[in-house]
C-alpha positions as CSV (number, residue, x, y, z in Angstrom):
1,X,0.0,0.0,0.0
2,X,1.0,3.0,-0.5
3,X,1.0,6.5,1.5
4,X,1.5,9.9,0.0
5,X,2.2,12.9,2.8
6,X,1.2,16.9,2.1
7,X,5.0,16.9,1.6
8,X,4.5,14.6,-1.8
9,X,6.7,11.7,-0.3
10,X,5.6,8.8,-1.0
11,X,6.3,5.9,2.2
12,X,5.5,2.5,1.2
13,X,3.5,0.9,4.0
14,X,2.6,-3.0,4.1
15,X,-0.4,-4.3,3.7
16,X,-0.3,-6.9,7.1
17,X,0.7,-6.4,10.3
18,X,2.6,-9.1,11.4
19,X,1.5,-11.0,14.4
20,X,4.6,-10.7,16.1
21,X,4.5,-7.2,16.2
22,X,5.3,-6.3,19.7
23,X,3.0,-3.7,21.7
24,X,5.6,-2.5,24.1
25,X,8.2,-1.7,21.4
26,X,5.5,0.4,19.3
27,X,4.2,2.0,22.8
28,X,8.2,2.8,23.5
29,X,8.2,3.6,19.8
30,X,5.2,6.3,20.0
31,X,6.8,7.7,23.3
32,X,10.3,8.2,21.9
33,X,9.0,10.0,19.0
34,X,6.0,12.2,20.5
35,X,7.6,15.0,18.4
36,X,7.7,13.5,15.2
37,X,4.7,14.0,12.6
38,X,3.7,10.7,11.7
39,X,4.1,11.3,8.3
40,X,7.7,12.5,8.2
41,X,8.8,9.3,10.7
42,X,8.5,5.9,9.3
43,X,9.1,4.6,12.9
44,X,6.4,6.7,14.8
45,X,4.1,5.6,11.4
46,X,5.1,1.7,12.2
47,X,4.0,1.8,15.6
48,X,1.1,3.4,15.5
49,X,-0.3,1.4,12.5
50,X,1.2,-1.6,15.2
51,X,-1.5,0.4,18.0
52,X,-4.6,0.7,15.5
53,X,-3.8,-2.9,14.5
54,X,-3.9,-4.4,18.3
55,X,-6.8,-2.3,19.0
56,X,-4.9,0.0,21.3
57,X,-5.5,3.4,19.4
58,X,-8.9,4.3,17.5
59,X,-8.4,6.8,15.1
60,X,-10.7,9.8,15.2
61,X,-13.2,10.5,12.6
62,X,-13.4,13.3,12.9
63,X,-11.2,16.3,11.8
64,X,-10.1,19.1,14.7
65,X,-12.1,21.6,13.5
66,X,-15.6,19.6,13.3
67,X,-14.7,18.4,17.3
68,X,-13.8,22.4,18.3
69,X,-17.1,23.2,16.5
70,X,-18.9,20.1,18.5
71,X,-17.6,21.3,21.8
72,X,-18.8,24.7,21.3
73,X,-15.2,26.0,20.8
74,X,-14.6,29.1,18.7
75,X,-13.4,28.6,15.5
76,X,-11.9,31.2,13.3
77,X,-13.7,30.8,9.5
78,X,-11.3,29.0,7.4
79,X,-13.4,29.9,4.4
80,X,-12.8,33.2,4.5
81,X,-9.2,34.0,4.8
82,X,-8.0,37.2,6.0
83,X,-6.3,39.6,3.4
84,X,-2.3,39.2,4.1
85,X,-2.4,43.3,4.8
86,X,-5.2,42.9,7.4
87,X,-3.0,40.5,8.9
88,X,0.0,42.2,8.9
89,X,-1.9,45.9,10.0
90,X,-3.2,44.0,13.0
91,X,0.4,42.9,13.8
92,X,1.9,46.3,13.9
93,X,-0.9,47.6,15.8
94,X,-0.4,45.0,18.3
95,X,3.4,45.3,18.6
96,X,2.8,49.4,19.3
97,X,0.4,48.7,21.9
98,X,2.8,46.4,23.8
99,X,5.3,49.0,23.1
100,X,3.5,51.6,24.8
101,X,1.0,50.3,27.0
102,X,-0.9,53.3,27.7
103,X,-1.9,54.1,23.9
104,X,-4.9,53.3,22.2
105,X,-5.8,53.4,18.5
106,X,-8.9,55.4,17.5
């Protein structure tokens, strides 16, 4: 099977798990590399396909977003990005009002 990351790498992933694959080594595995992105580290991707295979992880199915929006979270609208400049205006104004606390914009 194969796997292809937002990078456009392509990791070739087998199809089986073998039965032999050991649950402490992929928990010790998933703890070693808690700051890898699973799909940049074939060894974090290994043991937690190892941990979904055993039954010991459950994959959400939902996406970030859809569980901020379920818990009542706000959520900035991703549909409707910001123009760069606003961006960038808000910035400066933030950085003079940390510069000097007791100004305000009008």
């Amino acid at each position: 099977m194969l796997y292809y990351t937002r990078t456009g790498d392509t990791i070739v992933i087998p199809d089986g798990i073998c039965t032999h694959a050991g649950l402490d080594l992929a928990h010790h595995q998933m703890q070693h590399h808690r700051t890898c992105r699973i799909d940049h580290c074939a060894w974090k991707w290994v043991a937690y396909t190892t941990l979904i295979h055993h039954g010991r992880i459950v994959p959400s199915e939902t996406s970030p977003h859809e569980r901020a929006l379920h818990r009542g979270l706000w959520v900035p609208d991703i549909s409707a990005p910001q123009p760069f400049q606003q961006i960038l205006d808000g910035l400066d104004r933030l950085v003079r009002d940390l510069r000097e606390p007791g100004r305000t914009e009008p």
